[in-house]
C-alpha positions as CSV (number, residue, x, y, z in Angstrom):
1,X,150.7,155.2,73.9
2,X,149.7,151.2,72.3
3,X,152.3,149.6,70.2
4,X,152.0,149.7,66.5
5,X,150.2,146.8,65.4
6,X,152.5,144.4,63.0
7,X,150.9,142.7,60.3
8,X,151.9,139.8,58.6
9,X,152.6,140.3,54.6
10,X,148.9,138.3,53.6
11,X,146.9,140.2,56.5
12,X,148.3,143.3,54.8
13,X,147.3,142.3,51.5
14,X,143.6,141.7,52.3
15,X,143.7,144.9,54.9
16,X,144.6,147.2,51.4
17,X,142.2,144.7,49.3
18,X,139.0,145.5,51.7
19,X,139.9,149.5,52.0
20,X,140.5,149.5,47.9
21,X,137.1,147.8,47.8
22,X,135.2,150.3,49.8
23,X,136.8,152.9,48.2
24,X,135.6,151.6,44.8
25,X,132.2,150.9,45.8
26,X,131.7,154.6,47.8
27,X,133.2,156.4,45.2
28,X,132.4,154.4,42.0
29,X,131.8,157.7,39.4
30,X,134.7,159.5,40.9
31,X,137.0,156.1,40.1
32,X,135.1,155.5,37.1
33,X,136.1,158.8,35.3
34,X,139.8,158.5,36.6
35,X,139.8,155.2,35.1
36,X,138.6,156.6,31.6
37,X,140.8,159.8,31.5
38,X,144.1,157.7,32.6
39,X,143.6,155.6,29.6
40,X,143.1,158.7,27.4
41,X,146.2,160.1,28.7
42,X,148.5,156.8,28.3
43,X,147.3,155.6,25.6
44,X,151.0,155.1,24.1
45,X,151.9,153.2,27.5
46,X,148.2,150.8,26.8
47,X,149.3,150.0,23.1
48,X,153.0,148.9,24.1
49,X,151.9,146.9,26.6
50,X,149.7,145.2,24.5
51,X,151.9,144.6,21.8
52,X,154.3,143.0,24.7
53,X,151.8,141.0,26.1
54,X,150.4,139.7,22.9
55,X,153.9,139.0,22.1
56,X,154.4,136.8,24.8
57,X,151.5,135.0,25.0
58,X,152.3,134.0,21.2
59,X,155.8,133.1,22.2
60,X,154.1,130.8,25.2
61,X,151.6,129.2,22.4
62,X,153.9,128.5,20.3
63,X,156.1,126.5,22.7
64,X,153.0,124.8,23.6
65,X,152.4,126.1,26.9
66,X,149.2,128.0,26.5
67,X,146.2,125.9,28.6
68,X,142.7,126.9,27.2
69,X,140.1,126.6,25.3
């Protein structure tokens, strides 16, 4: 039986970026829909998070750090 193949951390990363790509592209309706109804289902989790992040990135201009237009 061959050895399990060990991959480094970054070759793992672009392994699961390439299959999530493919995926994507072969099944871009099916994806597409999940996509829609998951943000009709959490839409409480999508409006705290932007309140947090809008929150932050105030905070961040504020203290000057925001780099832009």
């Amino acid at each position: 039986m061959p050895r399990k193949r060990i991959y480094t951390d970054e070759q793992r990363l672009e392994r699961h970026r390439e299959a999530s790509r493919k995926y994507r592209e072969a099944n871009l309706e099916k994806v597409t829909a999940y996509n829609k109804q998951w943000k009709i289902d959490n839409w409480e989790y999508y409006r705290e998070y932007n309140r947090e992040y809008l929150r932050r990135w105030r905070q961040s201009k504020k203290a000057g750090r925001v780099t832009g237009k």
